[in-house]
VOBA-1610 file (N, C-alpha, C; in pm, whole numbers, padded with zeros to 5 digits, always signed):
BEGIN
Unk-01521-02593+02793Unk-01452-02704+02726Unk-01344-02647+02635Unk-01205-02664+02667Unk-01115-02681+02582Unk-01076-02791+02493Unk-01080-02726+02327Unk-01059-02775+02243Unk-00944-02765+02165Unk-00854-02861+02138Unk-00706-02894+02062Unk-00752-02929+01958Unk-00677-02901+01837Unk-00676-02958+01732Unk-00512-02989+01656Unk-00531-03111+01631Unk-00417-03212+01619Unk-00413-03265+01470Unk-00302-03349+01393Unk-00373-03444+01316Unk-00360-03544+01381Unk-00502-03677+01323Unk-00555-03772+01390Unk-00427-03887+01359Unk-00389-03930+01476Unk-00313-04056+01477Unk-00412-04194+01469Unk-00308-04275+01419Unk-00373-04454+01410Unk-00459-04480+01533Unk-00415-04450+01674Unk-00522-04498+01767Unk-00641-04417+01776Unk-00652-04350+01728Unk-00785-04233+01659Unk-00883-04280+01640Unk-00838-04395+01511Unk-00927-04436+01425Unk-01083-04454+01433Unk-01091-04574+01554Unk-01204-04673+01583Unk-01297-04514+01622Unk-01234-04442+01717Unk-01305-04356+01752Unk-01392-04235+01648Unk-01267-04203+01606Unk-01344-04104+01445Unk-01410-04168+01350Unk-01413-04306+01355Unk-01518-04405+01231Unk-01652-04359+01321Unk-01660-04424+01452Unk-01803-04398+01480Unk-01820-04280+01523Unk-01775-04165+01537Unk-01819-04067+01536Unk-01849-04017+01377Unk-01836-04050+01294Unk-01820-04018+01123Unk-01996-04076+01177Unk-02008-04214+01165Unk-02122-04284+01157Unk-02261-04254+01246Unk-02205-04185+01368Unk-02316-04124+01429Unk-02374-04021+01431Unk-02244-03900+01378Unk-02329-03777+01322Unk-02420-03777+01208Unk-02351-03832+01116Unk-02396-03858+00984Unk-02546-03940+01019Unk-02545-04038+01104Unk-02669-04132+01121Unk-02796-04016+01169Unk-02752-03980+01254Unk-02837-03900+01370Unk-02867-03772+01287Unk-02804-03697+01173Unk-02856-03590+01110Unk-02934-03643+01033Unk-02953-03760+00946Unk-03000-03809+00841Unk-03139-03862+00937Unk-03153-03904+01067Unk-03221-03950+01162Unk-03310-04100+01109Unk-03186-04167+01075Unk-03163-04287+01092Unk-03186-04389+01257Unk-03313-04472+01204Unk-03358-04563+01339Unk-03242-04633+01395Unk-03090-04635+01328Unk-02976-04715+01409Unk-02841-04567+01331Unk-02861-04512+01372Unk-02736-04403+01328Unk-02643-04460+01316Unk-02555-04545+01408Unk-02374-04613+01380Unk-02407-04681+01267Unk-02542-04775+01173Unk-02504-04825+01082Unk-02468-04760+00930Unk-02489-04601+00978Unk-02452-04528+00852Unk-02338-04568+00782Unk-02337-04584+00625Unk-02238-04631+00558Unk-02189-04783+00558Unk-02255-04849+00619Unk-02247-04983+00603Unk-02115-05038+00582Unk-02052-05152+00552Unk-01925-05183+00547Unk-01827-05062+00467Unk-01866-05006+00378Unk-01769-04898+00353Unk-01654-04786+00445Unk-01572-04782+00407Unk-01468-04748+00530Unk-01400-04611+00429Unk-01431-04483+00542Unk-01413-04334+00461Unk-01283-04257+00598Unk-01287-04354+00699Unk-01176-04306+00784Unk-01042-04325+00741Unk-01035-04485+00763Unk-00933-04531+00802Unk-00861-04553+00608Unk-00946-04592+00543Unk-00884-04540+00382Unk-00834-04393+00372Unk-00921-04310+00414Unk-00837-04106+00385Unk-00768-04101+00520Unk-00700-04144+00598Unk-00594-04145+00687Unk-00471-04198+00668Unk-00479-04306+00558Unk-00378-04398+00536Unk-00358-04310+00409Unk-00439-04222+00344Unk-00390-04206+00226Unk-00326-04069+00225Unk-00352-04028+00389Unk-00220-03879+00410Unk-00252-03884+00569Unk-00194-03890+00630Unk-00251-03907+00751Unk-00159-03709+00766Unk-00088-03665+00774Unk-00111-03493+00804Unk-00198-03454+00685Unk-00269-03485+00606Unk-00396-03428+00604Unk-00511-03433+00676Unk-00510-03477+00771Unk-00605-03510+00854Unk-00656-03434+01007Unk-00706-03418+01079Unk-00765-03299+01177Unk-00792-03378+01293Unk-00789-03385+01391Unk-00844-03415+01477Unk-00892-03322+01626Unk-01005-03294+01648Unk-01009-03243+01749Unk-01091-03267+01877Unk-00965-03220+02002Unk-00941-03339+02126Unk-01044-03257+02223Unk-01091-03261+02359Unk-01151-03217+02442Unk-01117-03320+02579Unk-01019-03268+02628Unk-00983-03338+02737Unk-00941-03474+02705Unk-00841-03497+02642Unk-00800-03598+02579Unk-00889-03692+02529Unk-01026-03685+02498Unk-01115-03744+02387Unk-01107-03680+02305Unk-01114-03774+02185Unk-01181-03747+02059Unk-01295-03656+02008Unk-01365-03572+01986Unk-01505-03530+01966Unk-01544-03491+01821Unk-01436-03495+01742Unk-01428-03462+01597Unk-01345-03488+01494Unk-01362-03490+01368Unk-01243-03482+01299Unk-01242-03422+01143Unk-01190-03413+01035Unk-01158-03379+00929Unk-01092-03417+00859Unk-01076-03451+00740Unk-01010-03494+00658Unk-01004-03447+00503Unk-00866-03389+00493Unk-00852-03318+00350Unk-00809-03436+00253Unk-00835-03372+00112Unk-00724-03411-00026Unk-00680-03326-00099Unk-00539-03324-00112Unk-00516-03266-00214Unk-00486-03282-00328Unk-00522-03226-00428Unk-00524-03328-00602Unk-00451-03167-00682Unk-00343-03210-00650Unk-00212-03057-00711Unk-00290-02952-00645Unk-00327-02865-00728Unk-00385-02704-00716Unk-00495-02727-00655Unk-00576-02839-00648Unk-00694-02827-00617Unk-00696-02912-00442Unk-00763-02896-00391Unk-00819-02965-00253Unk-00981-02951-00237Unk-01001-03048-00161Unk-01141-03035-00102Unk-01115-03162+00032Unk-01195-03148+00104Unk-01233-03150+00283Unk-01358-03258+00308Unk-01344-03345+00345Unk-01464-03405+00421Unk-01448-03556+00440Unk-01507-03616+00513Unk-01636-03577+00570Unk-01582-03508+00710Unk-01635-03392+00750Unk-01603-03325+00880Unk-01745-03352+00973Unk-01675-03436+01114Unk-01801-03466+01142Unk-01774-03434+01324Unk-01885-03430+01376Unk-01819-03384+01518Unk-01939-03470+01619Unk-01919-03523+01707Unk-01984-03597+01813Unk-02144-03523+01800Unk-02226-03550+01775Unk-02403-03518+01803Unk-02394-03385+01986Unk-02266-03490+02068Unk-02360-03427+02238Unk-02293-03320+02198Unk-02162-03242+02065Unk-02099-03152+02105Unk-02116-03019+01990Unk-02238-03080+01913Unk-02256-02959+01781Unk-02322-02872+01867Unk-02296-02725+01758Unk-02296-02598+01804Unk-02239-02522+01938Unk-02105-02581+01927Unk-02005-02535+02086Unk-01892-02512+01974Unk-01901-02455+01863Unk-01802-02408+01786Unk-01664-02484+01741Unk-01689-02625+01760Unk-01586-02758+01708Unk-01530-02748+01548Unk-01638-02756+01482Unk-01625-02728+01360Unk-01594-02633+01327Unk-01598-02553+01397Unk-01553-02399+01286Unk-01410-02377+01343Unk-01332-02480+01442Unk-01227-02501+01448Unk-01149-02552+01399Unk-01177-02675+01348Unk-01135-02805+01257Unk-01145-02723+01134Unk-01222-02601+01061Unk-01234-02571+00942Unk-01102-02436+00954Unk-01121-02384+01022Unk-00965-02268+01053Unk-00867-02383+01009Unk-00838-02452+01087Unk-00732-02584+01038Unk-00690-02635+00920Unk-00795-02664+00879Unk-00812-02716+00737Unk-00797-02583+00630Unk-00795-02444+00646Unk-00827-02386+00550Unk-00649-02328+00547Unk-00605-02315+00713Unk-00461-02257+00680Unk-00403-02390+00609Unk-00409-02527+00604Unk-00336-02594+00553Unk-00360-02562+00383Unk-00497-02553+00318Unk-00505-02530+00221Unk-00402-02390+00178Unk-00418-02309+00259Unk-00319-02189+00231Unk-00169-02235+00249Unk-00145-02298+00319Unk+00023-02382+00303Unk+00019-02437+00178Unk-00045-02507+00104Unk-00045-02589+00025Unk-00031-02528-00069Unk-00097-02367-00137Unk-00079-02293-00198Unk-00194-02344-00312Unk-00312-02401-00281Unk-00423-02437-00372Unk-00480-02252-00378Unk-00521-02327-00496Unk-00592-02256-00572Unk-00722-02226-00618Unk-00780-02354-00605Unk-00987-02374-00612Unk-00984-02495-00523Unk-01092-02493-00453Unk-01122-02583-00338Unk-01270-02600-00361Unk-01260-02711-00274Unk-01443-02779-00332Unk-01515-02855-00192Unk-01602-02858-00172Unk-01699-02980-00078Unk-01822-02995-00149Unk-01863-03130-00100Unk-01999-03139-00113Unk-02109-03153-00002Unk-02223-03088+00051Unk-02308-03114+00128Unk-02429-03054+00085Unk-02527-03068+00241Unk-02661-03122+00178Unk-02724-02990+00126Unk-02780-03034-00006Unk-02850-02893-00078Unk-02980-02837-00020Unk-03030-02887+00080Unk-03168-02872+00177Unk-03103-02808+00352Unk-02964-02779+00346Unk-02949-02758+00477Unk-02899-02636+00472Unk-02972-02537+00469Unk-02960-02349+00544Unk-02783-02406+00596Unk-02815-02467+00740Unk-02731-02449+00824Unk-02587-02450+00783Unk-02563-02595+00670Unk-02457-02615+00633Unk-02431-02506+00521Unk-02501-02449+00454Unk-02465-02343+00352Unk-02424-02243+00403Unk-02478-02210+00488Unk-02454-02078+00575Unk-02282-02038+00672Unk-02236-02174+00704Unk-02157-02211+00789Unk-02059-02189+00669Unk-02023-02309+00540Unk-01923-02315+00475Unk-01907-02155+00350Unk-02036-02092+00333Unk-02046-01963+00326Unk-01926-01852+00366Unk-01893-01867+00529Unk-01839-01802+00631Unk-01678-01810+00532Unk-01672-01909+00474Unk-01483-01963+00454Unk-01504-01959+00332Unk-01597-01845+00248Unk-01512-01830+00107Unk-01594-01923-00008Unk-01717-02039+00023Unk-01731-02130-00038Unk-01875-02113-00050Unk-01935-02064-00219Unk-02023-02078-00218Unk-02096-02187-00314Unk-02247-02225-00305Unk-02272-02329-00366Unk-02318-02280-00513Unk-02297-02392-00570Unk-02272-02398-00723Unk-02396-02458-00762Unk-02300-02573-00879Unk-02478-02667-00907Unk-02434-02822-00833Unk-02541-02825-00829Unk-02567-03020-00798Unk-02511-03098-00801Unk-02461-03183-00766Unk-02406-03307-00767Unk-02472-03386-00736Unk-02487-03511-00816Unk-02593-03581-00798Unk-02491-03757-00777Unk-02516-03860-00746Unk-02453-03971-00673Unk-02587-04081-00779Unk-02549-04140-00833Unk-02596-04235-00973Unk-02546-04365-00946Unk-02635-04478-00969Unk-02608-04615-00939Unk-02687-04676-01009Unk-02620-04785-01049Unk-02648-04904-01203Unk-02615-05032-01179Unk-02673-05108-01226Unk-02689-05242-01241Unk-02529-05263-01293Unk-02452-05330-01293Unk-02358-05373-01354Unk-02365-05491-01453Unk-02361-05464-01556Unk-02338-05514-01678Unk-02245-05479-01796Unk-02164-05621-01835Unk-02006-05586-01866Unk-02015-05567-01986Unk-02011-05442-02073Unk-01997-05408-02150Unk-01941-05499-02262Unk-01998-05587-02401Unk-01987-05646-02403Unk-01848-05634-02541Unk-01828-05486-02589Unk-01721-05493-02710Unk-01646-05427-02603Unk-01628-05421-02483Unk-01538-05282-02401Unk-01368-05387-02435Unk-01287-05311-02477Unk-01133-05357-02445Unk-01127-05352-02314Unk-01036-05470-02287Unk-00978-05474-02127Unk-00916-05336-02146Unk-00959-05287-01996Unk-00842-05204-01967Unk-00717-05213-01929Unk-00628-05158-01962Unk-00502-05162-01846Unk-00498-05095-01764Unk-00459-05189-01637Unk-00467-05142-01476Unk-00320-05112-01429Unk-00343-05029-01389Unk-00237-04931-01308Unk-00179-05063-01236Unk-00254-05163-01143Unk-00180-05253-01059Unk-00122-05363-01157Unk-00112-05378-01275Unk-00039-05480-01352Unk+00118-05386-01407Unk+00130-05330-01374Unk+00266-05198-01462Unk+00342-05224-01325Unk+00445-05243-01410Unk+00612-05294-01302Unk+00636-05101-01263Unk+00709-05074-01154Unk+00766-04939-01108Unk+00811-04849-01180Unk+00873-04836-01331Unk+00863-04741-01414Unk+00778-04704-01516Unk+00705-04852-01548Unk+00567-04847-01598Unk+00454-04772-01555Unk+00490-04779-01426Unk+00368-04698-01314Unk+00417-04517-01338Unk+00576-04516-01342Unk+00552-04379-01304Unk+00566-04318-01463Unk+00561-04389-01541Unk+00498-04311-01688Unk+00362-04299-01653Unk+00240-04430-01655Unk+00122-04407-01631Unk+00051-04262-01568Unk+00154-04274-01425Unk+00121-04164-01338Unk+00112-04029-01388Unk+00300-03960-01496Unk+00260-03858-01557Unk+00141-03854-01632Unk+00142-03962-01730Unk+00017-03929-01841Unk-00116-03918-01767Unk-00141-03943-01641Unk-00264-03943-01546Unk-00300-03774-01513Unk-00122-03726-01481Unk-00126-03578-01451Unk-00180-03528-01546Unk-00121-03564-01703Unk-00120-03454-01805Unk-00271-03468-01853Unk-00339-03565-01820Unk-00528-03601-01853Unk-00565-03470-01794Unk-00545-03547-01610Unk-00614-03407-01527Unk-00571-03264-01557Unk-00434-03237-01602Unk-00422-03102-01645Unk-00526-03029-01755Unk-00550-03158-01829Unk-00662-03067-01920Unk-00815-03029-01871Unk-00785-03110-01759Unk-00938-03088-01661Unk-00909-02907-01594Unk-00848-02944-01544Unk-00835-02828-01429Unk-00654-02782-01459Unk-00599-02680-01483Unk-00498-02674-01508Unk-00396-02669-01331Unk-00321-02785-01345Unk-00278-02773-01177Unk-00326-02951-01123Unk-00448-02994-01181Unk-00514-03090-01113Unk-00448-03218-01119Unk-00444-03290-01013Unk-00334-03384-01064Unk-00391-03539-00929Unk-00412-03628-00979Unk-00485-03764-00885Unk-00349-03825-00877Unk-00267-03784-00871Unk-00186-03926-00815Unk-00211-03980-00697Unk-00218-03890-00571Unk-00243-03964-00447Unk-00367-04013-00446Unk-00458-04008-00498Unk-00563-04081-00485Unk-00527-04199-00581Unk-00424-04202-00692Unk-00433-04329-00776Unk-00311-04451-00678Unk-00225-04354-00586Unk-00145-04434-00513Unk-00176-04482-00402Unk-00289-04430-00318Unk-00365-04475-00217Unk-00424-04605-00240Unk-00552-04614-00359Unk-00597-04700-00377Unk-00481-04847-00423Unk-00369-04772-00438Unk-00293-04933-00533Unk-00190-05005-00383Unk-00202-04920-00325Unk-00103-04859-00153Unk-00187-04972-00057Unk-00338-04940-00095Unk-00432-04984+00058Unk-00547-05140-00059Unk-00436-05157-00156Unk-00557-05268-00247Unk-00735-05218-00210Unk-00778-05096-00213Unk-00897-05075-00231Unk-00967-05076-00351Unk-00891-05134-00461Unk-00939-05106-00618Unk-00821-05104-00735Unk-00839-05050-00836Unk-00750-05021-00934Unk-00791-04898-01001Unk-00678-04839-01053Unk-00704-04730-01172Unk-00735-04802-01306Unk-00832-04768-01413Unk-00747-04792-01518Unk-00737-04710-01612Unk-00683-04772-01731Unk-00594-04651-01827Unk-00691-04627-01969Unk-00724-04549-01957Unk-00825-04534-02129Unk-00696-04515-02256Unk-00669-04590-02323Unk-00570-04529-02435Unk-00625-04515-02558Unk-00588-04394-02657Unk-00642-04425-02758Unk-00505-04394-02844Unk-00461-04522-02905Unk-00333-04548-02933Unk-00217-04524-02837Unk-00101-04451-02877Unk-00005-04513-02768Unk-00056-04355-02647Unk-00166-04302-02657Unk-00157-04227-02617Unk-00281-04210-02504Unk-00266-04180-02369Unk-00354-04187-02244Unk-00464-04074-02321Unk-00610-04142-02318Unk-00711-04040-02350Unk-00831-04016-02227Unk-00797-04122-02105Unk-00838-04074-01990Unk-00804-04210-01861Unk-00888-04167-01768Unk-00844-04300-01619Unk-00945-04282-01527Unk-00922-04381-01427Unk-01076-04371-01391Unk-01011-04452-01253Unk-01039-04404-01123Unk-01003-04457-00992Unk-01110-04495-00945Unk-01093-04680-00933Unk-01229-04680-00854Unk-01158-04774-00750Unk-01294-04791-00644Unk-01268-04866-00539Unk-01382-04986-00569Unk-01356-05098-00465Unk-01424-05226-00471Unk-01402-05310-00377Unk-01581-05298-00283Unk-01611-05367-00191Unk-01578-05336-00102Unk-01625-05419+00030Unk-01620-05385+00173Unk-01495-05331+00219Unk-01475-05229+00303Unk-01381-05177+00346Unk-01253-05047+00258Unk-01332-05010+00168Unk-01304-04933+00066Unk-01464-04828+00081Unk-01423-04725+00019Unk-01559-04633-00011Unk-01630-04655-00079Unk-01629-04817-00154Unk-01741-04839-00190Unk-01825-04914-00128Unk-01764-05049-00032Unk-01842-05132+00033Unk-01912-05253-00081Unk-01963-05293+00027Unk-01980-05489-00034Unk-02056-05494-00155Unk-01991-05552-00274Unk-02114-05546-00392Unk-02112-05416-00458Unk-02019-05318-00456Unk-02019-05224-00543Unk-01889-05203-00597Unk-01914-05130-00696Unk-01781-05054-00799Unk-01791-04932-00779Unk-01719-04806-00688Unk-01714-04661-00721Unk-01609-04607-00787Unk-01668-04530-00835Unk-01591-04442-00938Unk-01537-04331-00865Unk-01426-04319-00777Unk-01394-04208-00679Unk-01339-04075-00823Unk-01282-04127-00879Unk-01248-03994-00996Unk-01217-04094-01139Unk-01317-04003-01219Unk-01240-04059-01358Unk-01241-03935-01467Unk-01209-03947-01543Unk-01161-03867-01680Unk-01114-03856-01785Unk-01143-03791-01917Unk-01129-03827-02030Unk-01060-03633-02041Unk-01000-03667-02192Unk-00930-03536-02218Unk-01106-03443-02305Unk-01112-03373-02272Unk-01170-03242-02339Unk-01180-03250-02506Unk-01273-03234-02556Unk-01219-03191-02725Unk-01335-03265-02773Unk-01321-03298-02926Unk-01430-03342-02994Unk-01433-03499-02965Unk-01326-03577-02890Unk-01340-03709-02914Unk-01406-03695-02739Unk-01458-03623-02675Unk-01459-03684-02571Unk-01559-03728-02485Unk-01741-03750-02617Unk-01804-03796-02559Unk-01769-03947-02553Unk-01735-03978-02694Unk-01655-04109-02708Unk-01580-04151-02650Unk-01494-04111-02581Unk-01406-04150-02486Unk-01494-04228-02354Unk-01541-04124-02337Unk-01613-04089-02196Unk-01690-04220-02180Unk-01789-04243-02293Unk-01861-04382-02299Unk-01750-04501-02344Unk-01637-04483-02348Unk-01543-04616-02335Unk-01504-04645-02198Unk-01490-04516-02106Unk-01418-04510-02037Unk-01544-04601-01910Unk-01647-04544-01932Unk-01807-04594-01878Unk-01782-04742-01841Unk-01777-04795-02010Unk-01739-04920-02041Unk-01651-04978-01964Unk-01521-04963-01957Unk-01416-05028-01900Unk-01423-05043-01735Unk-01507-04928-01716Unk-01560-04950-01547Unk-01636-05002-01535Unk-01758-05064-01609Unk-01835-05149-01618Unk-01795-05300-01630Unk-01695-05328-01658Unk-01603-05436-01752Unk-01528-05490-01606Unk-01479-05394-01546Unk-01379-05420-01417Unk-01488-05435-01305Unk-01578-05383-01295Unk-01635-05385-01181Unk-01703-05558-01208Unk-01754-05592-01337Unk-01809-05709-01349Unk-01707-05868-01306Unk-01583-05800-01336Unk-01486-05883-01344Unk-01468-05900-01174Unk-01462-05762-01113Unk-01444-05816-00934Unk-01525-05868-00869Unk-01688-05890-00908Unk-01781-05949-00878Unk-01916-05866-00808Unk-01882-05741-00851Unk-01970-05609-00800Unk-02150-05644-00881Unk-02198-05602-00792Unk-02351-05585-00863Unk-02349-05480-00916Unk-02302-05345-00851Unk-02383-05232-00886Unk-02273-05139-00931Unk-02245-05058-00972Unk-02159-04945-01028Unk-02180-04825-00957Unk-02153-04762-00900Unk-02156-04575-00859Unk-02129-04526-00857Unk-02162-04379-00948Unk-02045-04267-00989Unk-02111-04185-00926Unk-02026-04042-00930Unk-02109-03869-00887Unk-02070-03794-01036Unk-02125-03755-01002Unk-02116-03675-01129Unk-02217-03478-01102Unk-02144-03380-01137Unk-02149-03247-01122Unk-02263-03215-01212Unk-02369-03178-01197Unk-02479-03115-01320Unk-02436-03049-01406Unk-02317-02976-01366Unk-02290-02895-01468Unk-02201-02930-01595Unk-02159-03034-01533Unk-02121-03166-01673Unk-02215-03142-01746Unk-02295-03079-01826Unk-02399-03179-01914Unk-02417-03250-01970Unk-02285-03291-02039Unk-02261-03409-02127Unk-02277-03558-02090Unk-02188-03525-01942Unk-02103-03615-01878Unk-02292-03670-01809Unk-02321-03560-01750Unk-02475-03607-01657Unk-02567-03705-01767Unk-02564-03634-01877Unk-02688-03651-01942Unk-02635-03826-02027Unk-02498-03854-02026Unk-02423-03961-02092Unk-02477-04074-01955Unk-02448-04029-01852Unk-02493-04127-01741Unk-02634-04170-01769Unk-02706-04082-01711Unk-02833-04054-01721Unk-02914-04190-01812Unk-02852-04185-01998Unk-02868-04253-02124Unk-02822-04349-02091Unk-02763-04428-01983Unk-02722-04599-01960Unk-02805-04621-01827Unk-02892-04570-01846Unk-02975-04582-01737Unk-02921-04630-01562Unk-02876-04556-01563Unk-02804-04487-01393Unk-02937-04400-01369Unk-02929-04479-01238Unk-03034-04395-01163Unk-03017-04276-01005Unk-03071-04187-01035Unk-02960-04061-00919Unk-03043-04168-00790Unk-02956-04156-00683Unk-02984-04219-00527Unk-02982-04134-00452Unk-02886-03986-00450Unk-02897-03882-00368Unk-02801-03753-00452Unk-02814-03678-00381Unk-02783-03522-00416Unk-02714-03461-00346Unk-02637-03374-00372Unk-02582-03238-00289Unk-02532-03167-00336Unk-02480-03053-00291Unk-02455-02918-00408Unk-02297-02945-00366Unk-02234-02892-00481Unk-02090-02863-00469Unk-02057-02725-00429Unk-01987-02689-00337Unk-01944-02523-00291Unk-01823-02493-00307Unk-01795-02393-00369Unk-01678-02383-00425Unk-01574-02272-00383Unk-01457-02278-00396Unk-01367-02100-00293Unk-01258-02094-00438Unk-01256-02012-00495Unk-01359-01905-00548Unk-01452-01938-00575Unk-01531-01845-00589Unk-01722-01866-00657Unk-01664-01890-00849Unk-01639-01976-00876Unk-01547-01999-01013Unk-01623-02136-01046Unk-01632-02197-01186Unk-01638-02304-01211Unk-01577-02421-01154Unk-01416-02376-01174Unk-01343-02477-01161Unk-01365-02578-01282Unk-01285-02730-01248Unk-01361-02799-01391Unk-01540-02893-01342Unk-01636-02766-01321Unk-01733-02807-01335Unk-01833-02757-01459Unk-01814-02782-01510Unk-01856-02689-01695Unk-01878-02783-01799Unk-01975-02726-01874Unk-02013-02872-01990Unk-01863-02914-02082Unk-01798-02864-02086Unk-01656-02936-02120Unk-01614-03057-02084Unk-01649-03025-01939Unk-01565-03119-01841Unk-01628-03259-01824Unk-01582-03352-01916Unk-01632-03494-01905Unk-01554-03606-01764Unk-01590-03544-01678Unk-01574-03628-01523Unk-01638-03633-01416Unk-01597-03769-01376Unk-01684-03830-01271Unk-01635-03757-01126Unk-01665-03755-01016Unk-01638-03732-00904Unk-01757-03679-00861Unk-01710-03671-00706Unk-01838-03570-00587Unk-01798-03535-00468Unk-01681-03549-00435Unk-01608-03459-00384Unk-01647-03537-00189Unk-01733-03625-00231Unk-01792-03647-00058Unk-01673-03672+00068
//
């Protein structure tokens, strides 16, 4: 079997969703594998939100796999990389990951990240091979939604007219710069405002951005029906920033109540401690796990400093 690797075009799609849904089903060994992920949509949202970041690889003009990067400035991370069940271990993936790693080297990143399962040899062993070893935990936390009841509205990225937005946007960079020096969410804050999967919003403390928080909401977004996710949020570093952090909590609590979400769901890195143990105290309850792997074997901004949400899935 000859294997091409391409990036995935629009007529792709239908095909790489259920292949996403059947590997994923069938490793987890799920009694209906395609219903993995339920209305939530992780294709056709990270295709639209770079489509040449994206991988596809062909076998006789089918589909049998695919990949999908982000890049957030200096930083990138990869997934979900998933490949047809009849065609694992015929060396697919470790094709799609050559792919993905020279683009990271075009890109000229600097720390790179995934998350997978902290119980699987196989997958440690494999992303091992490319430079990436595992770190600490990441753990995936979900809460009742209840709207914070002194939280200030936030301001949302989707209410700011076109130069409004692209101030927001720097001050979004200059947050994440204090995260990770290099780190920068715009395409993830322009995707979501691009594909109406959600809103950003803006933490200020006076005239000045003290963090932001990208979430998605409801079916057909990565969060799916009845939820609020927190795809990335963040507060600046320093002495104000457990405080922040629990405003910032707030205001996602506040928005998600307002779109009509039950439940809230963040990720969050163990090695936050602040950030874990701040979740943890509003009683968020962990739902699942996986380790973060990292190229260099480096922190990155995963360190008790670092008051942010993400998980890299």
């Amino acid at each position: 079997m000859t294997i091409a690797i391409r990036a995935l075009v629009a007529a792709d799609l239908p095909a790489a969703d259920r292949i996403f849904r059947l590997a994923f089903g069938t490793f987890l060994g799920l009694p209906e594998p395609l219903a993995f992920g339920g209305d939530a949509d992780y294709v056709r949202t990270r295709w639209q939100a770079d489509p040449s970041a994206t991988f596809a690889a062909v076998a006789d003009g089918v589909l049998v796999g695919s990949n999908f990067a982000a890049r957030w400035g200096r930083f990138a991370l990869f997934g979900p990389l998933t490949v047809h069940p009849e065609h694992w271990d015929a060396g697919i993936t470790q094709q799609l990951l050559a792919a993905t790693m020279q683009r990271f080297d075009d890109w000229g990143i600097t720390h790179a990240g995934l998350f997978t399962f902290a119980n699987s040899p196989k997958h440690l062993v494999l992303y091992q091979r490319y430079g990436f070893m595992p770190r600490c935990l990441t753990v995936l936390l979900s809460g009742p939604v209840t709207a914070a009841p002194h939280a200030v509205p936030a301001e949302r990225y989707s209410a700011l007219d076109g130069s409004a937005r692209a101030v927001a946007l720097d001050a979004c960079r200059a947050v994440a710069d204090t995260v990770l020096d290099g780190l920068d969410l715009a395409r993830e804050i322009e995707a979501v405002q691009a594909q109406a999967l959600g809103d950003t919003l803006l933490l200020h403390d006076g005239a000045a951005l003290a963090g932001f928080a990208v979430c998605h909401v409801g079916a057909g977004s990565e969060a799916g029906g009845g939820v609020c996710y927190v795809k990335f949020g963040a507060v600046r570093p320093g002495p104000a920033a457990a405080a922040d952090f629990t405003r910032l909590v707030d205001l996602c609590q506040s928005y998600a109540a307002a779109r009509g979400a039950a439940q809230l769901v963040v990720g969050v890195n163990t090695a936050r401690a602040g950030a874990y143990r701040a979740l943890l105290a509003r009683g968020m309850r962990i739902v699942t796990q996986g380790v973060a792997m990292q190229r260099p074997n480096e922190p990155g901004f995963n360190h008790a400093a670092a008051w942010v949400i993400d998980d890299w899935r």
